[in-house]
C-alpha positions in Angstrom: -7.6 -4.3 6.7 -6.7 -5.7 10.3 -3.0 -7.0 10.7 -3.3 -10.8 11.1 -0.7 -11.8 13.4 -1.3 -8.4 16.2 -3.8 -8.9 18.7 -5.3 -5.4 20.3 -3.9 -5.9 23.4 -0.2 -6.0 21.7 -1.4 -2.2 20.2 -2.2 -1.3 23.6 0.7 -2.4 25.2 2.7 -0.5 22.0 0.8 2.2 23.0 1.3 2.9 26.4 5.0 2.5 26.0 5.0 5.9 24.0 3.2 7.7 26.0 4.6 11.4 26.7 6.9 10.7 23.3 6.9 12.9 20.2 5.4 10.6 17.7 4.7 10.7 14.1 1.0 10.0 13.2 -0.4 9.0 9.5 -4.2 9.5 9.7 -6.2 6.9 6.0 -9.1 9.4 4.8 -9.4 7.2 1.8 -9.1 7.6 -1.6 -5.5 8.4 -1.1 -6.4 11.4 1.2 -4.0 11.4 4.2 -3.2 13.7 7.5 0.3 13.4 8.9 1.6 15.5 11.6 3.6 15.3 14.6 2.5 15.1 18.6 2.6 13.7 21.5 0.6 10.6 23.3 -1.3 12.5 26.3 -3.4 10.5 27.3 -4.5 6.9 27.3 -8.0 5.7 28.0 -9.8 1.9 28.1 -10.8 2.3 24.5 -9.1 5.3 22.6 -5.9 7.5 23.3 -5.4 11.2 22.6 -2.2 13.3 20.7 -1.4 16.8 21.0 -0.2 18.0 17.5 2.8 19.7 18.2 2.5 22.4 15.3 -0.1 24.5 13.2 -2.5 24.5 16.2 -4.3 21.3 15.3 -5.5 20.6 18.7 -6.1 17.3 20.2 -6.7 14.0 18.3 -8.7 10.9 19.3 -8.2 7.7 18.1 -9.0 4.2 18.6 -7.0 1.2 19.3 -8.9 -0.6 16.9 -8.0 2.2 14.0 -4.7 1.5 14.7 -5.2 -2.4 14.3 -6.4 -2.1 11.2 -4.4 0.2 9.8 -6.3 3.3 9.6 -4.3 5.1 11.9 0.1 4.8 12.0 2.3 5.8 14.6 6.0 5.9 14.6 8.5 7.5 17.4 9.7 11.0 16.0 13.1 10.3 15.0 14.1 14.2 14.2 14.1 14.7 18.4 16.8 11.1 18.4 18.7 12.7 15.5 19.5 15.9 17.5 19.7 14.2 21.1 23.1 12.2 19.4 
């Protein structure tokens, strides 16, 4: 379900800011089926961006802005990298 008050362009913006950061990603699969792993932004294009998973050799992953809009697809900045850095 799309987040009322966030307008794509905010999600892009968001986006680009993280770029080259270890991230967090929650991926919906419905029916309570979920991926999470950890990577890192590589690259950003007009309508989708790409993450390296960082373990278990899960390759690249391409998502959407719009997946992220409406919820289908979660990112957070990887706080286990800010926990050791202090």
């Amino acid at each position: 379900m799309r987040k009322v008050d966030t307008k794509i362009e905010d999600i892009i913006e968001k986006i680009k800011s993280l770029k080259g950061e270890s991230v967090d990603v929650e991926v919906s699969r419905g029916r309570k089926k979920a991926l999470k792993f950890s990577g890192m932004i590589e690259n950003i294009y007009p309508s989708i961006f790409t993450v390296k998973a960082e373990e278990g050799g899960q390759g690249f992953f391409s998502c959407s802005y719009a997946e992220v809009l409406c919820g289908n697809v979660k990112l957070e900045k990887n706080s286990d990298l800010q926990a050791d850095g202090a």
